[in-house]
PyMOL Python script that loads the backbone (N, CA, C, O; Angstrom):
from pymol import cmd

cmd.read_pdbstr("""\
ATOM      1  N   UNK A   1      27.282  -0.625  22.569  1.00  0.00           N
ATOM      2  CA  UNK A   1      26.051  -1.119  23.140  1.00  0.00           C
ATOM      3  C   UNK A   1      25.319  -1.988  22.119  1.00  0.00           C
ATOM      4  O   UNK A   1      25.204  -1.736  20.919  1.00  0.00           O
ATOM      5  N   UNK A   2      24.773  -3.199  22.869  1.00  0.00           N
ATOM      6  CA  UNK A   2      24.253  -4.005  21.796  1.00  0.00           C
ATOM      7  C   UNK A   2      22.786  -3.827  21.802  1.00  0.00           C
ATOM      8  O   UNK A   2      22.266  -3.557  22.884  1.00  0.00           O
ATOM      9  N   UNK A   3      21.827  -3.970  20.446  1.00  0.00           N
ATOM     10  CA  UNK A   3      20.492  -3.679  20.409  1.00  0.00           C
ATOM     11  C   UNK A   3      19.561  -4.825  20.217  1.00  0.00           C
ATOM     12  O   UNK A   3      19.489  -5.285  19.078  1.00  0.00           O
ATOM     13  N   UNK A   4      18.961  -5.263  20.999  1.00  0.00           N
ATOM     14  CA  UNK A   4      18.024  -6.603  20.689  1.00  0.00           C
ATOM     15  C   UNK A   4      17.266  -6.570  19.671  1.00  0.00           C
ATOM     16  O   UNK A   4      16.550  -5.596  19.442  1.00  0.00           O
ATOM     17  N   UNK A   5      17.319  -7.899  18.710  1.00  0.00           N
ATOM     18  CA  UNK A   5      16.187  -7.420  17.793  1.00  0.00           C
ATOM     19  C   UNK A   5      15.113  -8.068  18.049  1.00  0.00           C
ATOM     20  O   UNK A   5      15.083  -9.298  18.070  1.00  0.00           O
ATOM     21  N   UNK A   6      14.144  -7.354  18.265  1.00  0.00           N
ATOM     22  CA  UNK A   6      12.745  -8.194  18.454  1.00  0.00           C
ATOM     23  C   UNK A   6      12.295  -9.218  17.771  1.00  0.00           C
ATOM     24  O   UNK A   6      12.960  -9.426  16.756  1.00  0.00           O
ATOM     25  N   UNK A   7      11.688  -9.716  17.890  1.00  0.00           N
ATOM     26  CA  UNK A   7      11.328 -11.438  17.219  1.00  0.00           C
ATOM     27  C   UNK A   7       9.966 -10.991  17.142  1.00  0.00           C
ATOM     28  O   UNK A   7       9.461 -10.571  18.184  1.00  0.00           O
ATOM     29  N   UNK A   8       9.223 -11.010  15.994  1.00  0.00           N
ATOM     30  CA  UNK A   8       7.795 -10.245  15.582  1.00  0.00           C
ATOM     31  C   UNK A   8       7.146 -12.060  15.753  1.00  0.00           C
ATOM     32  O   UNK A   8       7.924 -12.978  15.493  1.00  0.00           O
ATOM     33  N   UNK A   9       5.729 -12.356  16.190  1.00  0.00           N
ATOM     34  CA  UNK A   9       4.895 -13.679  15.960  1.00  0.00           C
ATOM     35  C   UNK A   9       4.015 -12.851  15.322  1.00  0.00           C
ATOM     36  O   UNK A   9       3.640 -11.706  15.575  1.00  0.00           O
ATOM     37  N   UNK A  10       3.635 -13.950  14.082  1.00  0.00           N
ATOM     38  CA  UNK A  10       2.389 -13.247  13.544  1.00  0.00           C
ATOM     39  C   UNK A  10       1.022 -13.691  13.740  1.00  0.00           C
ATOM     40  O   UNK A  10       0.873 -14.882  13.466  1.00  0.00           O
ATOM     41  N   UNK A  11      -0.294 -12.927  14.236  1.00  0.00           N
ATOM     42  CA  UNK A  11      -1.185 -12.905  14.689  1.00  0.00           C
ATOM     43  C   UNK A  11      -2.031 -13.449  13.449  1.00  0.00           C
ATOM     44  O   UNK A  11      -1.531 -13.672  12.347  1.00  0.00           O
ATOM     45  N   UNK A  12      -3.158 -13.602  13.718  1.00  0.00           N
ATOM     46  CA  UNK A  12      -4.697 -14.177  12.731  1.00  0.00           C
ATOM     47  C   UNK A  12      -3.973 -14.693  11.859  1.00  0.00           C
ATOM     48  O   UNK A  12      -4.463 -14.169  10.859  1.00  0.00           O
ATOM     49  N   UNK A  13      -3.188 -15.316  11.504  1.00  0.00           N
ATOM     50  CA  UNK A  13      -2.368 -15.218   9.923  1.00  0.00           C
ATOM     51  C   UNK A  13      -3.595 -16.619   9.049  1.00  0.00           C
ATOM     52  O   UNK A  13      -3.881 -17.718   9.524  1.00  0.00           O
ATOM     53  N   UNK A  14      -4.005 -16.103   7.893  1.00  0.00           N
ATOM     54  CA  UNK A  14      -5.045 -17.070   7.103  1.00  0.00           C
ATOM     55  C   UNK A  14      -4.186 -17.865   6.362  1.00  0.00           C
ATOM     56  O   UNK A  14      -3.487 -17.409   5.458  1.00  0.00           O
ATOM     57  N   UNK A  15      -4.205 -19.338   6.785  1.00  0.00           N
ATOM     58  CA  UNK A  15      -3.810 -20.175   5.660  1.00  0.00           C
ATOM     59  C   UNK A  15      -4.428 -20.526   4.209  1.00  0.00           C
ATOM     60  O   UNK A  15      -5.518 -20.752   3.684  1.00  0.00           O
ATOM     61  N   UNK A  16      -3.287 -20.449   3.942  1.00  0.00           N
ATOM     62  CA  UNK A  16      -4.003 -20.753   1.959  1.00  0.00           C
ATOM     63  C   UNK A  16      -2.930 -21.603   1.683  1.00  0.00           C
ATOM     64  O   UNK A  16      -2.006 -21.917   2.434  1.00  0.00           O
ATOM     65  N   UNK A  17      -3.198 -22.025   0.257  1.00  0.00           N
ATOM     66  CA  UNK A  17      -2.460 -23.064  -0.551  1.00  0.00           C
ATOM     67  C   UNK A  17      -1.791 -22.247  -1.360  1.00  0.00           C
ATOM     68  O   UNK A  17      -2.159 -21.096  -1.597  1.00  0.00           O
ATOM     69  N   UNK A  18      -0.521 -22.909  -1.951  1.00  0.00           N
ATOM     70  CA  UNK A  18       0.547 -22.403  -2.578  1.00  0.00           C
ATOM     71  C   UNK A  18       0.591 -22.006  -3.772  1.00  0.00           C
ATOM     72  O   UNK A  18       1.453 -21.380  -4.389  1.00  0.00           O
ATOM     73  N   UNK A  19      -0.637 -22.510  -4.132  1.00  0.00           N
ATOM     74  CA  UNK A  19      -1.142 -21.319  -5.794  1.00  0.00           C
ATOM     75  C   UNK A  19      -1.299 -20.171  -5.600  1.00  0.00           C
ATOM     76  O   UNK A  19      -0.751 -19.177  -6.077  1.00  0.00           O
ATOM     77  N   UNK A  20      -2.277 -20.337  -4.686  1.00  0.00           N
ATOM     78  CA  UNK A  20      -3.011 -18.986  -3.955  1.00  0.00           C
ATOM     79  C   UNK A  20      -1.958 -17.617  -3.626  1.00  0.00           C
ATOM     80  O   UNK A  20      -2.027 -16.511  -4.161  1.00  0.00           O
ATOM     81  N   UNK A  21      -1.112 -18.013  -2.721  1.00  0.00           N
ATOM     82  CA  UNK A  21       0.174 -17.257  -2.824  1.00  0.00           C
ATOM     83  C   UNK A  21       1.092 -16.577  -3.803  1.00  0.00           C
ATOM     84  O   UNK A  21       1.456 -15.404  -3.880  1.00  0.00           O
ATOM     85  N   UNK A  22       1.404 -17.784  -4.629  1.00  0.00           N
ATOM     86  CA  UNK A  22       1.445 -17.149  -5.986  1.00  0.00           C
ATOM     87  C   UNK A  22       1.286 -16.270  -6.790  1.00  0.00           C
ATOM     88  O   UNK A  22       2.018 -15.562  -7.481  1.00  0.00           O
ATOM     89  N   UNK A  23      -0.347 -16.455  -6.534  1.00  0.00           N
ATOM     90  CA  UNK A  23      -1.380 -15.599  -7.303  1.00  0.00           C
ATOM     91  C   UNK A  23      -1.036 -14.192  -7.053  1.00  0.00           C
ATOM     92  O   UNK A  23      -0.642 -13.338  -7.846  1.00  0.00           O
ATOM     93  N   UNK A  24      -1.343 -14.098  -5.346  1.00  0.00           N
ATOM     94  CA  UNK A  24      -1.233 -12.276  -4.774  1.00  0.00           C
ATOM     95  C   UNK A  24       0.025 -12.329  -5.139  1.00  0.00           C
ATOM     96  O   UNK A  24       0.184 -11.544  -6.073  1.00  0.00           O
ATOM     97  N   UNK A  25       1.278 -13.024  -4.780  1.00  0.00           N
ATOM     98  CA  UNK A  25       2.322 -12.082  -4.910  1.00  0.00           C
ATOM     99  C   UNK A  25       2.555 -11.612  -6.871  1.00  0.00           C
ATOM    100  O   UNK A  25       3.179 -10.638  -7.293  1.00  0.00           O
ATOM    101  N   UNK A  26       1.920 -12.538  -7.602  1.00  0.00           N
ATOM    102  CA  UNK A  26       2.167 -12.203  -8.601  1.00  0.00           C
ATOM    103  C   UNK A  26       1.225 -10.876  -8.924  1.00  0.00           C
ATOM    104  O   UNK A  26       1.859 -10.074  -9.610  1.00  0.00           O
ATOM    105  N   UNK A  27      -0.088 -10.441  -8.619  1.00  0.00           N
ATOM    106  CA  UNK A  27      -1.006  -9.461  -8.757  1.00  0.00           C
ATOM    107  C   UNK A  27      -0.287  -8.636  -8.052  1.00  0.00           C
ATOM    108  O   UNK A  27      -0.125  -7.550  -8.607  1.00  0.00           O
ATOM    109  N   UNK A  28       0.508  -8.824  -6.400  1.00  0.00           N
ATOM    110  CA  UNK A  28       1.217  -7.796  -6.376  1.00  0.00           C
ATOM    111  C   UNK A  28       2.260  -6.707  -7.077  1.00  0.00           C
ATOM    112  O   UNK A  28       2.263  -5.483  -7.209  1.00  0.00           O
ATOM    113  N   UNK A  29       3.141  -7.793  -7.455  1.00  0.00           N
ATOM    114  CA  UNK A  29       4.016  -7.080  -8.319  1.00  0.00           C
ATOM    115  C   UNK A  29       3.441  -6.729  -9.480  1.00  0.00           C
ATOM    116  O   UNK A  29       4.152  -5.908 -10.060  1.00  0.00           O
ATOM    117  N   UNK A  30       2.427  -7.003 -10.092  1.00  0.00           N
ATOM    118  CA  UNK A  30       1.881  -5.989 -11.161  1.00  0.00           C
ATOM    119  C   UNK A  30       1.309  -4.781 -10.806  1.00  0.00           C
ATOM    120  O   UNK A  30       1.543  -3.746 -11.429  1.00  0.00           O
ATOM    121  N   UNK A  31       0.487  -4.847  -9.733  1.00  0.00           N
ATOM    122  CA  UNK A  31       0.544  -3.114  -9.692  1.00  0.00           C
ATOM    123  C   UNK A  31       1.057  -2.613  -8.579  1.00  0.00           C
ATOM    124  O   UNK A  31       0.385  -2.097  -7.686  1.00  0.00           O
ATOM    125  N   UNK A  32       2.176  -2.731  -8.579  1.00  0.00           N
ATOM    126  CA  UNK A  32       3.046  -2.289  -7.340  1.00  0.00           C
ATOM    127  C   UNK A  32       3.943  -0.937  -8.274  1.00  0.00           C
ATOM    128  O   UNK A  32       4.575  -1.193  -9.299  1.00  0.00           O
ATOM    129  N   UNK A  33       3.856   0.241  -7.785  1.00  0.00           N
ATOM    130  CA  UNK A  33       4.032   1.558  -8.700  1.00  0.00           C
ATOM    131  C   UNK A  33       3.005   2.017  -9.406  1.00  0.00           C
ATOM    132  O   UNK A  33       3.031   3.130  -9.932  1.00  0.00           O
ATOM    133  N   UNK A  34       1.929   1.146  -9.494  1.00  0.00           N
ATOM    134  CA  UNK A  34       0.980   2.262 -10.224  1.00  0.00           C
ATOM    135  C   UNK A  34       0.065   2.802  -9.852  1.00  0.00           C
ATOM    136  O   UNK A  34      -0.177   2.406  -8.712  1.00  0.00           O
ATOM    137  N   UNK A  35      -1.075   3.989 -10.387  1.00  0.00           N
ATOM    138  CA  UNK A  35      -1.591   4.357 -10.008  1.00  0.00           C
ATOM    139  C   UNK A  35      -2.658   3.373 -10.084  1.00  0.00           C
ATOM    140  O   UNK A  35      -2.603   2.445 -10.891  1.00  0.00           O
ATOM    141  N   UNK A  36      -3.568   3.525  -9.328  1.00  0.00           N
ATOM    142  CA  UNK A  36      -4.837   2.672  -9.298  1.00  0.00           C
ATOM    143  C   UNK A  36      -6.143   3.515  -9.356  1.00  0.00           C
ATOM    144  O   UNK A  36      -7.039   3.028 -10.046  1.00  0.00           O
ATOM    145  N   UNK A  37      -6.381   4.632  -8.780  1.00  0.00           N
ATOM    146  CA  UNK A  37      -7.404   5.341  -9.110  1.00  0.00           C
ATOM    147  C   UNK A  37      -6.656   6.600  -9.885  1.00  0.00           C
ATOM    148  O   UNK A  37      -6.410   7.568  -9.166  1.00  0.00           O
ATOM    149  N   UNK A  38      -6.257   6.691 -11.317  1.00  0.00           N
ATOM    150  CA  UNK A  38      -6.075   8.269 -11.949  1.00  0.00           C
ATOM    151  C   UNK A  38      -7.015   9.198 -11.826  1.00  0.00           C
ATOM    152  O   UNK A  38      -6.918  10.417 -11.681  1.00  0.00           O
ATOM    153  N   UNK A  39      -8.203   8.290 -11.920  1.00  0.00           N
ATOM    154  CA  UNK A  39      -9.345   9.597 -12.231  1.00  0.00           C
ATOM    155  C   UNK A  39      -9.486  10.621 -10.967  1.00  0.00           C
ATOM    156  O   UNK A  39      -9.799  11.811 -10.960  1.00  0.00           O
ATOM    157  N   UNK A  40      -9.175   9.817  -9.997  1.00  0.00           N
ATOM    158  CA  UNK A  40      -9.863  10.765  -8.739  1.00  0.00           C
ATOM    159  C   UNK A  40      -8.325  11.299  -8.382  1.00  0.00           C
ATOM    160  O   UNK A  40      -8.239  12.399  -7.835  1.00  0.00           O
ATOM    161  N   UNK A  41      -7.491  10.787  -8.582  1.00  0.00           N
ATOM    162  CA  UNK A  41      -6.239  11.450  -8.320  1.00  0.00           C
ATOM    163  C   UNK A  41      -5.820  12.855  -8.995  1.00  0.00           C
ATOM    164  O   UNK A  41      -5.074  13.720  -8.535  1.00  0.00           O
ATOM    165  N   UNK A  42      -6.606  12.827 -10.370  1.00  0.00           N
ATOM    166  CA  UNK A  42      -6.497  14.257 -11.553  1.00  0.00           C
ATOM    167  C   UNK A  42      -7.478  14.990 -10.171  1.00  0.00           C
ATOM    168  O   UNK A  42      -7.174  16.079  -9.685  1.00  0.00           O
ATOM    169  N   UNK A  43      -8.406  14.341  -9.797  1.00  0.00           N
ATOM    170  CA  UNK A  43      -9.385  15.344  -9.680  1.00  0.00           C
ATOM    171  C   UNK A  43      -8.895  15.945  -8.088  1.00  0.00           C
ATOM    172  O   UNK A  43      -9.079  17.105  -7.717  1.00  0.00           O
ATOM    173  N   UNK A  44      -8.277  14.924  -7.323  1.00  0.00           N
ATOM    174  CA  UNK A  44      -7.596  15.808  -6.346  1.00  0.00           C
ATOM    175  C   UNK A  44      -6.409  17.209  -6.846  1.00  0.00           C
ATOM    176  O   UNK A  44      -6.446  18.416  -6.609  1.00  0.00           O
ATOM    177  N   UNK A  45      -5.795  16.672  -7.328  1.00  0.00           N
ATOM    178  CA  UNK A  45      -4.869  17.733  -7.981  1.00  0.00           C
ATOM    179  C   UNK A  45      -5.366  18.569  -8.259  1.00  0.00           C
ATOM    180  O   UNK A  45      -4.724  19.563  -7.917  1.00  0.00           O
ATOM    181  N   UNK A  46      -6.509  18.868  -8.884  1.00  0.00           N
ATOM    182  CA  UNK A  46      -7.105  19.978  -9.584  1.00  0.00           C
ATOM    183  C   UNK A  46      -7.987  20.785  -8.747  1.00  0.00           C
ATOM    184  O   UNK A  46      -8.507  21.869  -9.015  1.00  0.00           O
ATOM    185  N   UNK A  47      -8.094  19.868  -7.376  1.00  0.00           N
ATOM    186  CA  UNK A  47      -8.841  21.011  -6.453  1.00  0.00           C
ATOM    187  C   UNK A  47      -8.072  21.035  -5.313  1.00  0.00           C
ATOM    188  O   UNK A  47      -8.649  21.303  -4.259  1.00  0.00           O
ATOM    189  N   UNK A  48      -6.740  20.783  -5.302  1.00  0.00           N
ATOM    190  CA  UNK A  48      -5.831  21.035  -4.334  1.00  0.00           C
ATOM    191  C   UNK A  48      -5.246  22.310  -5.282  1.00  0.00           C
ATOM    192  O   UNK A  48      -5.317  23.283  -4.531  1.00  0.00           O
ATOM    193  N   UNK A  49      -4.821  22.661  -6.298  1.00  0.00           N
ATOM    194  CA  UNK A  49      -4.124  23.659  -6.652  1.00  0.00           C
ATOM    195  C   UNK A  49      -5.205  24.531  -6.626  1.00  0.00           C
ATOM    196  O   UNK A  49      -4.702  25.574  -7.044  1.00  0.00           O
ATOM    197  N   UNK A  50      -6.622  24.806  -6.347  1.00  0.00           N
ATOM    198  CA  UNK A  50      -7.171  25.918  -5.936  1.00  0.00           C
ATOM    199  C   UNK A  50      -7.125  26.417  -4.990  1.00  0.00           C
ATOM    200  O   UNK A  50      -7.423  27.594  -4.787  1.00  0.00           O
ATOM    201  N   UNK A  51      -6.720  25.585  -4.159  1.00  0.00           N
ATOM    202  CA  UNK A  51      -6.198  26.037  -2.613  1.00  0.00           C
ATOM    203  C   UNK A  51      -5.132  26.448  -2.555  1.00  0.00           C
ATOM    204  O   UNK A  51      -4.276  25.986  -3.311  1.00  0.00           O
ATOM    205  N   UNK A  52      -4.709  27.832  -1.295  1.00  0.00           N
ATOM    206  CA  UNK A  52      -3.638  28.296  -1.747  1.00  0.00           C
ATOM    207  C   UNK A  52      -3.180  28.285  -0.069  1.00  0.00           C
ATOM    208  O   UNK A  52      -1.971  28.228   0.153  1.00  0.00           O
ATOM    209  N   UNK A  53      -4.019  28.333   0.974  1.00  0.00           N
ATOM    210  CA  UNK A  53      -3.243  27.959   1.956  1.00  0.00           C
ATOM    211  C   UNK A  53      -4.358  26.825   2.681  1.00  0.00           C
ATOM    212  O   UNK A  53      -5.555  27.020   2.471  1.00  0.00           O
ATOM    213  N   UNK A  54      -4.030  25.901   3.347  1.00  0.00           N
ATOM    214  CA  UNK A  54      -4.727  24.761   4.155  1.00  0.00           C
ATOM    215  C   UNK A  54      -4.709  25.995   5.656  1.00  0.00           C
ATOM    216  O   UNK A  54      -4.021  26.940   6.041  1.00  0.00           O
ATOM    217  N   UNK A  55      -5.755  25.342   6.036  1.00  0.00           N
ATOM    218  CA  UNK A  55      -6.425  25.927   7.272  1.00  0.00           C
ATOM    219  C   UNK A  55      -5.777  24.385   8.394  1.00  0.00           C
ATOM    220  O   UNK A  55      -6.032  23.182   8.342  1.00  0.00           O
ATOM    221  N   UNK A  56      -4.808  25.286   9.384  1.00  0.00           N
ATOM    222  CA  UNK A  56      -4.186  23.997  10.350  1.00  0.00           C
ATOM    223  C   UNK A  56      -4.632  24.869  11.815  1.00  0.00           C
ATOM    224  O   UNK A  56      -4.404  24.377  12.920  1.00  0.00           O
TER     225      UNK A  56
END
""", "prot")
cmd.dss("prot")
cmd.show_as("cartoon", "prot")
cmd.util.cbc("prot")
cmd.orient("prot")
C-alpha cells in the first residue's frame, strides 16, 4: 500500500533578508543543547525531589 505524502504550505511566513537568516540560524546553533535558564532549572530539581508522589 502506497502512503501519500502531504505537501505542508507555509502560512504568515515573515520575509527577511539573507543576513538576517544567517544570523538566527547561526544563534541557533549556538544554543541548541544548552541549558538556558540553570538557575530555575536547579531550583526545579530541588523542589521536585521533595515530592515523593504527584497528585494525578
Amino acid at each position: 500500500m502506497e502512503q501519500k505524502k502531504h505537501i505542508l504550505k507555509a502560512t504568515r511566513v515573515l520575509s527577511m533578508s539573507k543576513t538576517t537568516k544567517e544570523r538566527i540560524s547561526s544563534i541557533a546553533k549556538d544554543i541548541k543543547g544548552k541549558e538556558l535558564f540553570p538557575e530555575k532549572i536547579e531550583l526545579a530539581k530541588k523542589t521536585l525531589s521533595k515530592i515523593k508522589t504527584l497528585p494525578i
